[in-house]
N, C-alpha and C positions, 0 to 999 in steps of 0.2 A: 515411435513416440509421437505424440501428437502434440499440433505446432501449439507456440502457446500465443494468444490473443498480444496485441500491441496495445499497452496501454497508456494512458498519454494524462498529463500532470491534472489532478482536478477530479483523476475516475477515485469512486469510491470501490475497492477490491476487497476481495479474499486470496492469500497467497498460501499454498501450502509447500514448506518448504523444507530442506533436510539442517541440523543444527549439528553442534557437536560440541559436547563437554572435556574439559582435562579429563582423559584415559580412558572415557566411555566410548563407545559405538555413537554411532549422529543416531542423532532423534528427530522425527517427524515433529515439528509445529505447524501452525497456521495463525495467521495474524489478518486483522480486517483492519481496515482504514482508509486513509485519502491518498494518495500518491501525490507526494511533494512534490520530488523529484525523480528524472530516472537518466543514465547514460549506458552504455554500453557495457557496464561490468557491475551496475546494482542498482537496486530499486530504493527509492526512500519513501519508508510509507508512515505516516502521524495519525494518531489515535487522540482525541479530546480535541478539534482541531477546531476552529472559530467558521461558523458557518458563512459563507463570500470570503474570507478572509487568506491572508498566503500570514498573516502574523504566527512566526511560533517563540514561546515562551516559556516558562517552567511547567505550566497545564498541557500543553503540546509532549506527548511521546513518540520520538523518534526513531524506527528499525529500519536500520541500515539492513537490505537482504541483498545477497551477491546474486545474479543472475545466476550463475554455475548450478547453487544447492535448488532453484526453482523447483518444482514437481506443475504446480498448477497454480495459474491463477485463473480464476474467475471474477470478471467486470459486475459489480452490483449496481453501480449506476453510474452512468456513465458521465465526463466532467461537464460534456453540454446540456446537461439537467439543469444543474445548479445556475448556465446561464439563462436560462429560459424560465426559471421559477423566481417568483418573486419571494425573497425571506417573508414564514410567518410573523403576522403582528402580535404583539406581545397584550 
C-alpha cells in the first residue's frame, strides 16, 4: 500500500475514500476541499469555504472522513500557497 501524504490544515485536497450505505456494500467517493481539520482517527474537509478565512457557516460543507476508509488523497495545493498569495482584487 502506498503511504498516503501528510496533510496539514489549509492544503486544498482530493480524498478518495471507501462509504457505506444501510445494507449496501461501501462505496467508493471522492470529495475535494480545504482541510479544516485533521487528528489521528479523521480528516475534516469544507467545500464553499471563505478564501484566508478558518469562518464556517451554513455555506461552509463539512465531511467528516475517518482515516481507516482513506484509499488516497492527493495535495492540490498546498496550505502555504494561500499564505504566500495575495487574495484577488475584486
Amino acid at each position: 500500500m502506498t503511504p498516503k501524504p501528510k496533510v496539514t490544515v489549509g492544503d486544498v485536497v482530493a480524498i478518495v475514500f471507501d462509504d457505506h450505505s444501510e445494507g449496501e456494500q461501501h462505496i467508493v467517493f471522492e470529495v475535494f476541499g480545504v482541510v479544516l481539520k485533521r487528528d489521528r482517527r479523521s480528516v475534516l474537509v469544507g467545500s464553499f469555504v471563505y478564501p484566508g478565512s478558518s469562518e464556517i457557516d451554513e455555506n461552509v460543507v463539512v465531511y467528516t472522513i475517518l482515516r481507516a476508509a482513506i484509499q488516497r488523497i492527493e495535495i492540490l495545493r498546498p496550505a502555504t500557497w494561500a499564505k504566500s498569495t495575495e487574495p484577488p482584487s475584486a
